[in-house]
Each structure stands twice: as C-alpha cells, then as structure tokens.
C-alpha positions in Angstrom: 63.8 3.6 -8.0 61.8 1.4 -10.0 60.0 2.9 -13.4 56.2 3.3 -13.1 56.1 0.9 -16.2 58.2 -1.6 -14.7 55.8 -1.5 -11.6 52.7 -2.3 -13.4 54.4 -4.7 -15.9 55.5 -7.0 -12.1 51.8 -5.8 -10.8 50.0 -7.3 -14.0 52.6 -10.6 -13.8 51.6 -11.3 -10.5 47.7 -10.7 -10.7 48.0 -13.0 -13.6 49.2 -15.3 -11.5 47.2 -14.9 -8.4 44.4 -15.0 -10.8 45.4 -18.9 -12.2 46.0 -19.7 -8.5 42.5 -19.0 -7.7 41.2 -20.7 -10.7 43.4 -23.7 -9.8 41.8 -23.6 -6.4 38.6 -23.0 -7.7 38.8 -25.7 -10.1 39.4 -28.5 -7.5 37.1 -26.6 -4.9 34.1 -26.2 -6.8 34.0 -30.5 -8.0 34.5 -31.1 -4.3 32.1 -28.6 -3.5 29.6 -29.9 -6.3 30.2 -33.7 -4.8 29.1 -32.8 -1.2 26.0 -30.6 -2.4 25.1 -33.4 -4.6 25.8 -35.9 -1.6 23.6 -33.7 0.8 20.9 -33.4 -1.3 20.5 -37.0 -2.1 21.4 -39.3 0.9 20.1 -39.6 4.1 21.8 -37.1 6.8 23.0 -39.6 8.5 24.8 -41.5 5.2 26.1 -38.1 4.4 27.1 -38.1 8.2 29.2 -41.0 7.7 30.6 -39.6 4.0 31.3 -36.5 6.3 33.1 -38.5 8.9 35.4 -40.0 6.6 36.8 -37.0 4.8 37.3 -35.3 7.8 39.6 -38.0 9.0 41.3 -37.9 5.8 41.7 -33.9 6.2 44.1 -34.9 9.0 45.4 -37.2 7.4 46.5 -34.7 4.6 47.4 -32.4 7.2 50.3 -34.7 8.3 51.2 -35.2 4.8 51.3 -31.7 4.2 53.3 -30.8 7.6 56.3 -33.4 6.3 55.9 -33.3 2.5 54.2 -30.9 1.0 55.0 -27.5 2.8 59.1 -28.2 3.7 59.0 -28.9 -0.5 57.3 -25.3 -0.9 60.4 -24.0 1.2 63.1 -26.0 0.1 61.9 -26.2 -3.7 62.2 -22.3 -4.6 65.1 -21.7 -2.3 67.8 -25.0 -2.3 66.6 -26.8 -5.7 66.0 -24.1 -8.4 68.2 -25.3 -10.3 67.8 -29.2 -10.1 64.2 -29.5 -9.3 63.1 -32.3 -11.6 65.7 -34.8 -9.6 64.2 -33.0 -6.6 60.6 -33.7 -7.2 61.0 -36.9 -8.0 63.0 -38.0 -5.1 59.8 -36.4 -3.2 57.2 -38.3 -5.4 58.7 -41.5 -4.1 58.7 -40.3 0.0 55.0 -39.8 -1.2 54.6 -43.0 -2.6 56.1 -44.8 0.7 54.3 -42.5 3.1 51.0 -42.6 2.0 51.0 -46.3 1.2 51.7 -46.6 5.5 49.0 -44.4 6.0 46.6 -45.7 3.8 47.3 -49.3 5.4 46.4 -47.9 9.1 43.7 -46.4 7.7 42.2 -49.2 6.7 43.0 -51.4 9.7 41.8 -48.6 12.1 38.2 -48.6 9.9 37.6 -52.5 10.0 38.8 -52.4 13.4 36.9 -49.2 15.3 34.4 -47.9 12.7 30.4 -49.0 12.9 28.6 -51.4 10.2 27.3 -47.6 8.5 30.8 -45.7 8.7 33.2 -48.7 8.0 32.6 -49.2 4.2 33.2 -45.4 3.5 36.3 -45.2 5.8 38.0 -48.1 4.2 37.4 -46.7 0.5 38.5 -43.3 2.0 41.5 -44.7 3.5 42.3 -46.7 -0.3 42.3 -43.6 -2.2 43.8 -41.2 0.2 47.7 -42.2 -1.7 46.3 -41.1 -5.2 44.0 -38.1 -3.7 47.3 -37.3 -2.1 49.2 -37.2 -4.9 47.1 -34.8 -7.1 47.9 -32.6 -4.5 51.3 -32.8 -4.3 51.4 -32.7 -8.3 49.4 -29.4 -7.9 52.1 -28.0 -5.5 54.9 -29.0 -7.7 53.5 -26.3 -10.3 54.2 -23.7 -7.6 57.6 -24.5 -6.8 58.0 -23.3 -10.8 55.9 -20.6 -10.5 53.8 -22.2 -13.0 50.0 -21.6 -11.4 48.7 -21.5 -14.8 49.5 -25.4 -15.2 48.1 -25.8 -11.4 45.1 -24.8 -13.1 45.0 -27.1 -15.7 45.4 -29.9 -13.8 42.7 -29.1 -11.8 40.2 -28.8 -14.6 41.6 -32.3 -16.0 40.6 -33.3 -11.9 36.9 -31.2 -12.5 36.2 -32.8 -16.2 37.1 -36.8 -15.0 35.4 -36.2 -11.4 32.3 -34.5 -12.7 32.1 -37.0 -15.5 32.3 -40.2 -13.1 30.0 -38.6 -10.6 27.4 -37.7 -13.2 27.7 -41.6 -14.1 27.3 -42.5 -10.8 23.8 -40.7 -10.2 22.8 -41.5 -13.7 22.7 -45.8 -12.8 21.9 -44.6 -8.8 25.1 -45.9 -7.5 26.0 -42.6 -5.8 26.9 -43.2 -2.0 30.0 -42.6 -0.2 32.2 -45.5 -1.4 31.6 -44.9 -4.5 32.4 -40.7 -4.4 36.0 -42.0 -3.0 36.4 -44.0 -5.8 35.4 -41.4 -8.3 38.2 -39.0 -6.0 40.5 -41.6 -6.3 40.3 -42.0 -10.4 40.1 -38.1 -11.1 43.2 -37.4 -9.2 45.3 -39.9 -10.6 44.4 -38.7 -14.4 45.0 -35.5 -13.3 48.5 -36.3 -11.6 49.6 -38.0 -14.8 49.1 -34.5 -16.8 51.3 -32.8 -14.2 54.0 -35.5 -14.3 54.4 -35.2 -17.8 54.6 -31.4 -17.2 56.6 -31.3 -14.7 58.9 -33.8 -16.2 58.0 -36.4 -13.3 58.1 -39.4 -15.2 58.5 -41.7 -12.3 61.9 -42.9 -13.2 62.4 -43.2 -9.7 65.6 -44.8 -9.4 67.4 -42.4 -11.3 66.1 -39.8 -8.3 69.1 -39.6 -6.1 69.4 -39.5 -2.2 66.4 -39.9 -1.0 67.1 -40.3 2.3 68.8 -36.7 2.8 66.3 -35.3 1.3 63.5 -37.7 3.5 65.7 -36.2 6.4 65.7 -32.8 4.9 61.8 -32.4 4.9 61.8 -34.1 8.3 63.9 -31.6 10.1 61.6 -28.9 8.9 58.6 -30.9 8.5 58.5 -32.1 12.1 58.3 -28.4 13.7 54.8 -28.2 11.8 53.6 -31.8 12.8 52.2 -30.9 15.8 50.9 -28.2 14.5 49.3 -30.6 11.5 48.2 -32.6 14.8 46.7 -30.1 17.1 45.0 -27.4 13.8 42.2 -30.6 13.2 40.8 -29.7 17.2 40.3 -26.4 15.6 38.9 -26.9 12.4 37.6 -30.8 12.5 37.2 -32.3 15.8 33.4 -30.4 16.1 32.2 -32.9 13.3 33.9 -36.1 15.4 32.2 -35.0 18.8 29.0 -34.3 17.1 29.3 -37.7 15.6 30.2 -39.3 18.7 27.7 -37.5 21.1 24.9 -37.3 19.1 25.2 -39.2 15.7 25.8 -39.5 12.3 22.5 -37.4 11.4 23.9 -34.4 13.2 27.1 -35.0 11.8 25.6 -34.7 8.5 23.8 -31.7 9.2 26.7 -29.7 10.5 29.0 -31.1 7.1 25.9 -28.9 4.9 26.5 -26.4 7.0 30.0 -26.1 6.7 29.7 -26.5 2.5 28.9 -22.9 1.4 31.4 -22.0 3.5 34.5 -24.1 2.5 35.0 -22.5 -0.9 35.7 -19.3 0.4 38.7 -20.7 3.0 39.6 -22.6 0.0 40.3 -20.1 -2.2 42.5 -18.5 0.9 44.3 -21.6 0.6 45.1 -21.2 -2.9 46.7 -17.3 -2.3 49.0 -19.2 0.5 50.2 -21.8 -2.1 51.1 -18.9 -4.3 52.6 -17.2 -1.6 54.3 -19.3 0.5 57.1 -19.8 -2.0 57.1 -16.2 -2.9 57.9 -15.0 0.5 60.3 -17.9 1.4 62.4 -17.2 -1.8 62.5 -13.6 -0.3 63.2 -13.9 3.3 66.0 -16.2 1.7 67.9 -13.8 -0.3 68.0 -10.9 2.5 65.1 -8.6 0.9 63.6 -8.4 4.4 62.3 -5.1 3.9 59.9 -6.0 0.8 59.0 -9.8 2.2 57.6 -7.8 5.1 55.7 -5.3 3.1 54.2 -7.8 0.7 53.1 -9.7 3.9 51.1 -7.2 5.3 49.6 -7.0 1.7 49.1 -10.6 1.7 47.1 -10.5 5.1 45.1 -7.9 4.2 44.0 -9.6 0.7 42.7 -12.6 2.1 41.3 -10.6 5.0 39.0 -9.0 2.4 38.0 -11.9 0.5 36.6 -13.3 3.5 34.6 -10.0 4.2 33.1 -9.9 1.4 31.9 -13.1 1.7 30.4 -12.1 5.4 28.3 -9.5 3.8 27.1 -11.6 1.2 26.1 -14.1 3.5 24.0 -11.4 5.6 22.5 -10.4 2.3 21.4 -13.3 0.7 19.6 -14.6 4.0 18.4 -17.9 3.5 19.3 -18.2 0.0 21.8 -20.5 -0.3 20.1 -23.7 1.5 17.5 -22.6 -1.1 19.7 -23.2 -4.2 22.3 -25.5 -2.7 19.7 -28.1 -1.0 15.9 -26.9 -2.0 15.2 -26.0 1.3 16.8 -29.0 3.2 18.2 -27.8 6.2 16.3 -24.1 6.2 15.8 -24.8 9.7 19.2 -23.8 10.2 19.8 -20.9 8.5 20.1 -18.3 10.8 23.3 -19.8 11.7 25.0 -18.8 8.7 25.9 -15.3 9.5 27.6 -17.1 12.5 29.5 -19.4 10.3 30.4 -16.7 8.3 32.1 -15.4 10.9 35.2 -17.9 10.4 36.6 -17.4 6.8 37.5 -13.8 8.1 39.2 -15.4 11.6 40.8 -17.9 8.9 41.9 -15.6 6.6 44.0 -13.7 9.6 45.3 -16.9 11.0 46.4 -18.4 7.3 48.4 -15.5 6.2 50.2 -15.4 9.2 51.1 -18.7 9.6 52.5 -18.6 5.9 54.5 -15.6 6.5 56.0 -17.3 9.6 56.5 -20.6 7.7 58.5 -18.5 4.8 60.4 -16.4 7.9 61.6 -20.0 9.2 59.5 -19.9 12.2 57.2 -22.4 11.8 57.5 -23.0 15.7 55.0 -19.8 16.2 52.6 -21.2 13.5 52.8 -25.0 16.0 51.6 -22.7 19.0 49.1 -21.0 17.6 47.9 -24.4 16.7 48.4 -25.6 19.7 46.2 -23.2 22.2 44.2 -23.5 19.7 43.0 -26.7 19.4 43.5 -27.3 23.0 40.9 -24.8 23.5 38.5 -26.1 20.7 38.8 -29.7 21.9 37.6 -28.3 25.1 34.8 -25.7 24.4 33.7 -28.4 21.4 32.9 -30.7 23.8 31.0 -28.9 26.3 29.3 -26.8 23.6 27.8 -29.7 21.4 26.9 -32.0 24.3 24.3 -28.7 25.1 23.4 -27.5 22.4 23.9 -30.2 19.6 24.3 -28.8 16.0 23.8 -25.2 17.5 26.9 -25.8 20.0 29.0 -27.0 16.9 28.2 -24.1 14.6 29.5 -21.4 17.8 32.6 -23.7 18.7 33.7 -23.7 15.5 33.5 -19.9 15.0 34.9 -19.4 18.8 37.9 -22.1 17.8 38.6 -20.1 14.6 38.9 -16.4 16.1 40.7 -16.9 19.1 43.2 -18.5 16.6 43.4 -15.8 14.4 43.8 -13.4 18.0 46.9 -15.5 18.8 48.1 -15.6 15.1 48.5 -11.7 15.0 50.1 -11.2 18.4 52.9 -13.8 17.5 53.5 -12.4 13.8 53.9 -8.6 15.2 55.9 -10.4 17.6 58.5 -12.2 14.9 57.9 -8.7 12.6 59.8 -6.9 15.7 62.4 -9.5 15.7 62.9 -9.5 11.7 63.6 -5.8 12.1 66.4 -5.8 14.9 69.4 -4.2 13.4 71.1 -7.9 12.9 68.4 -8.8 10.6 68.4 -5.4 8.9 71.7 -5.4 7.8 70.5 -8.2 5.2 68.0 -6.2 3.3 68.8 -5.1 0.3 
C-alpha cells in the first residue's frame, strides 16, 4: 500500500501539472478571447459576422486535423514512441506540413469560389494561415506527449506576447478587421512553434525523419474511426452560427459569435484538462492498470463537471455583467440568455471527459456515435429553431445540441466501464 507521503508527493506532481495545463490553455484562450472581444466591440456585427464565419469553418477544419494527427499522436506518442519520440514527431511535423498545405489550398479555392464580396477576403486569409495556426497546436501537443505542460505553457505565452503585440499595432494605425486578425494568428503561432521546436528538439531535419508512410498509415487506422466523429461534432457545436448566417445574415451571425465569447474560455480550459489527460489515461489502459485508469476517470469527469458549474453559478450571479465589461453594453439586449448558454460548458464538460476516456480505452467508435446522433439531431433542431426564432432559436439549439450529447456520452461510457470490467479484462490489472 502506498505511503501517505508518497500519495501527496504524486498528488502535488500532478496538480502541478494540471495547474501548467490550464495556464497553457489559458494562455492561448484568453489572446483568442481578447481578439474576438476586441473584434466585437469595434466592427460592425455583421463584419464581426463574417470574422465569425470564418473561424468557425476553420474549427472544422482543425477538427479533421485533430481526428487524423493530433489525437492518434496523443495515443501512439506516450504508449509506442517513448523512447524514440523526437524521430517520431518529426515524421508527424512533416504529415502536418503536407496535410494542411491540401487543406489550406481548398480553402482558398472554396472562398473565391462560394463566399460573398463581405466574407471572401476573411475566408481566404483564414484559409492561408490555418497550416501555421495548425501547427502551434500540434507544437503545443507535442509537450504533452513528454509530459512537459510546463513548456505548453510557455509557448503559449510566447503565442499571447507576439499576438497581443501585433493586435495592439493593428488598432493603434486602425487596420484591425478580419484579414488582418488572421494574419496576426498566423505570425504569433509560428514564433511560438519555433520555441517549441527547439524544445522539443524538432528541428525540421525532415529527411532524417524515417518512414513516414507507416507512420501516415499508423495515425490513419486510428485517426479515421474519429473522422466522422471530427465531421459530424461541428452540427453540434458550429453549424448554429452557419444556419444563422445563411438564414438570417451576417449581423445575426455576429451577434450569436458575442454571445458564445464569455462562454468559450470555460470549455477551453476543459480542453486543456483532456490534453493532459488523454495521454495519461491511454498510457494506463496500455499497461493493464485497468483498475486505476477507471478510477482516475471518474475523477476526471467529475473535475471538469465542476468547473463548468461553477461557472453556471457565476453566470446567474453576475446578471448582465459581463456584456457590461466585455462590450459596454453592446448586446444587453441579449442577456437573459446567458444563464441559458451557461447551460452548455456543464453538458460539455460530461461529453468531453467521456469521449477522452473512450479514446484512451481504444474505443473511439463510441466517441463517433455520440457525435454522430448528435449532430444529426442539432443539424436538425438548428434549423427549425433559428428559422423561428432567429438569434433566440440559436442560443436554445445549441444548449439542446450540447446536453443531449452529454446524455448519450454517459450511457455509452458506463456501457464500455461494464465491458472493461468483464473478468477477461480484469485479469490485466495489476
């Protein structure tokens, strides 16, 4: 049995680095969240709109390139290349490179080609910078595969310092817009990218990398269970600020984007605790210690469950507060749907630890049908919701999207809990 001082030296260890994941995440989060506050307060909604428009496409966007690179790396990085993962990384650094070059390229043509004379300039610059947004990302994940959060964090603040500083310059010679944010994106990730190579030992001496193919193959045979899943979780979580784009207009859409930004943070900082989890967990399940991975998942759940209540109640305290400080008053005529709003970072938290436990339990398939129902039902109720009742309809399809997720996340993780604990699986634990 484990001394009480060894317990509190591992407690302290991993609150340490929980503590630099959040700060990583927080980092990152809070220059985004600065950007779009900034953005809100100063453009038109409907420029904002299209700003809002355009991130949201790239959000699926970097939810393909997280279902093929970033999340098989977070499983196969701990568990198959411990011991070789510099070779490893940068063997993935070039699948980046190709992959997001493709996707920025039908980026742009789809913006030239389908996008109005207000949306197209943003979505091209979106679609330019998506490889180098992309790979600060990837460069931040790469820290957790060494359980080093700590240097997460720094490159984020490297990512806060450059952005803040280029967007500061932007609004000081009033050449702020949408085009220009992208840009600024663009440059702060890639300075921030170049610390974590260095770190990491990434120096982008790609052709001493090895086999990329199998390893290209690798992350596709694991990768392509969680595509759909990539595909389907936008109808969920995005497709509200497409339809009320496309049914009532770029205003709206703008509208329901300052909504959605007090909000964000908290899910973001959910996001961070998966990223430190994920290869936690994985690393686990992989070794046979079944009993504590599924003990430490329930803990997991229930931590990011009360994060996001904590958040609900200050939402219900502060009232009207926050459109007060975030946008002097802007959109006040909208606060009373904040409570409602608040409603989803608890439904996400739920639905985001369990689809990381299933992910590290190899089951990613359950995660893809949770997505799945899902987003079929929020394409659906989306629709019928914001053609009625405009920003209102948005706001109550998103929430409605978000729990009935979360209801269909814990039914399928008790389901592959009960599985995990036949007596085949049992006889792994140590």
């Amino acid at each position: 049995m484990p001394e009480p001082g060894s317990r509190f030296a591992a407690a302290r260890r991993w609150g340490l680095k929980a503590g630099y994941s959040v700060a990583d995440q927080a980092l990152a989060s809070a220059s985004n969240f600065g950007l779009n506050v900034l953005l809100a307060r100063t453009l038109s909604e409907s420029r904002y709109g299209a700003f809002g428009v355009a991130f949201t496409i790239f959000l699926v966007l970097s939810g393909i390139h997280n279902a093929l690179i970033l999340e098989p790396i977070s499983v196969f990085g701990p568990s198959r290349y411990a011991d070789s993962l510099v070779p490893y990384l940068r063997r993935v650094t070039l699948i980046h490179l190709w992959f997001t070059a493709g996707l920025a390229i039908l980026g742009i043509a789809g913006g030239l080609m389908f996008c109005n004379a207000e949306l197209k300039p943003v979505f091209v610059a979106m679609a330019a910078t998506s490889p180098a947004i992309l790979l600060f990302w990837l460069a931040r994940r790469a820290h957790y595969l060494e359980f080093r959060p700590d240097l997460a964090s720094l490159s984020s603040l490297i990512y806060c310092i450059v952005l803040g500083a280029a967007i500061g310059l932007l609004y000081f010679i009033h050449m702020l817009n949408g085009v220009m944010s992208f840009v600024a994106l663009g440059i702060a990730s890639l300075a921030a990218s170049i610390f974590s190579a260095r770190k990491t030992g990434v120096d982008f001496r790609l052709s001493r990398s090895g086999d990329v193919r199998s390893t290209a193959a690798e992350m596709w045979n694991f990768g392509r269970w969680i595509l759909p899943s990539a595909l389907f979780f936008p109808l969920i979580t995005q497709v509200q600020m497409l339809w009320t784009s496309a049914l009532i207009g770029l205003g709206s859409a703008g509208v329901l984007r300052a909504l959605q930004n007090p909000v964000l943070p908290v899910v973001q900082v959910q996001t961070a605790l998966g990223t430190l989890g994920l290869p936690v967990l994985a690393r686990e399940f992989a070794t046979g210690h079944t009993r504590a991975m599924l003990r430490r998942s329930a803990v997991y759940i229930a931590a990011l469950g009360g994060v996001a209540l904590l958040y609900e109640i200050a939402v219900l305290l502060t009232g009207g507060l926050w459109d007060r400080l975030l946008y002097g008053g802007k959109f006040a005529a909208y606060d009373w749907l904040m409570p409602i709003l608040g409603i989803m970072p608890v439904a996400v938290a739920l639905a985001t630890g369990c689809s990381v436990v299933l992910r590290a339990m190899l089951r990613p398939g359950l995660t893809t049908v949770t997505h799945i129902v899902g987003g079929v039902f929020g394409l659906i109720i989306s629709y019928f919701w914001i053609r009625r009742a405009g920003v209102t309809g948005a706001v109550y399809a998103l929430t409605a999207s978000q729990v009935v997720t979360a209801a269909i996340s814990l039914i399928l993780i008790s389901v592959a809990f009960r599985i995990t604990k036949t007596p085949v699986a049992e006889s792994k634990t140590i």
